[in-house]
N, C-alpha and C positions, 0 to 999 in steps of 0.2 A: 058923305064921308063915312057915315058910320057903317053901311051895309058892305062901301069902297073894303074896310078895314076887317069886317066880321068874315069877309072873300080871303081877305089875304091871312089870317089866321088859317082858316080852315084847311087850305091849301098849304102853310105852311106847316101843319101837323101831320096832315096825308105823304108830303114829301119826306119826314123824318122817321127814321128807323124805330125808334123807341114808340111804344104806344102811348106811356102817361108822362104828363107835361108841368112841372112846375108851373106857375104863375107867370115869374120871370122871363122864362124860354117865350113864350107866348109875347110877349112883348117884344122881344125880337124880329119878329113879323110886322111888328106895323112901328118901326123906332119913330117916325112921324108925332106917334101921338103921343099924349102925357100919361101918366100911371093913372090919373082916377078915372082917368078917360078910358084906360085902356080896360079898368076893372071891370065898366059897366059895359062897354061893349061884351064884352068875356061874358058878364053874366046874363048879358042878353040874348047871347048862343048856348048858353045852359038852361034856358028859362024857353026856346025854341027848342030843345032838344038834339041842336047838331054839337053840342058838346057835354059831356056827364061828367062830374067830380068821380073820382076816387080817391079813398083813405085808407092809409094803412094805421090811423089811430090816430097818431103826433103829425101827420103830415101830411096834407089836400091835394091833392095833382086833379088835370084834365087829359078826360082821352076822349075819341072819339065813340059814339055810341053802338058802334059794328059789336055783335058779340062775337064771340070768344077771343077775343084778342086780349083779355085780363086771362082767361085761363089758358091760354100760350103761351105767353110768357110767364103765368106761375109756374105753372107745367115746368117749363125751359130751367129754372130757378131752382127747382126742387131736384135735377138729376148731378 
């Protein structure tokens, strides 16, 4: 189940326009499973490297580890 679930995150982040992911959102990919379940999966794809946290200070999101997609969309933000 667990790798089942860490497939269908991945996939479900690649399919979403936005590149950084609240917690929450992420869990909408796999509504199957429980929250602390779905925690340690998550940080089991951060700790593999197919997902990196970002902070903007007060608040943690996931994106996938492609670069520049943090600096496209800052880019985007700042015109």
């Amino acid at each position: 189940m667990s790798q089942e679930a860490k497939d269908k995150i991945i996939e479900w982040v690649k399919q979403q326009k936005k590149t950084k992911h609240y917690f929450n959102d992420l869990c909408k990919a796999i509504p199957e499973v429980k929250m602390m379940a779905a925690k340690k999966i998550v940080n089991e794809l951060v700790n593999e490297g197919k997902l990196k946290y970002w902070s903007s200070g007060s608040t943690t999101m996931y994106m996938l580890p492609s670069e520049g997609d943090v600096e496209k969309e800052e880019h985007g933000m700042n015109e």
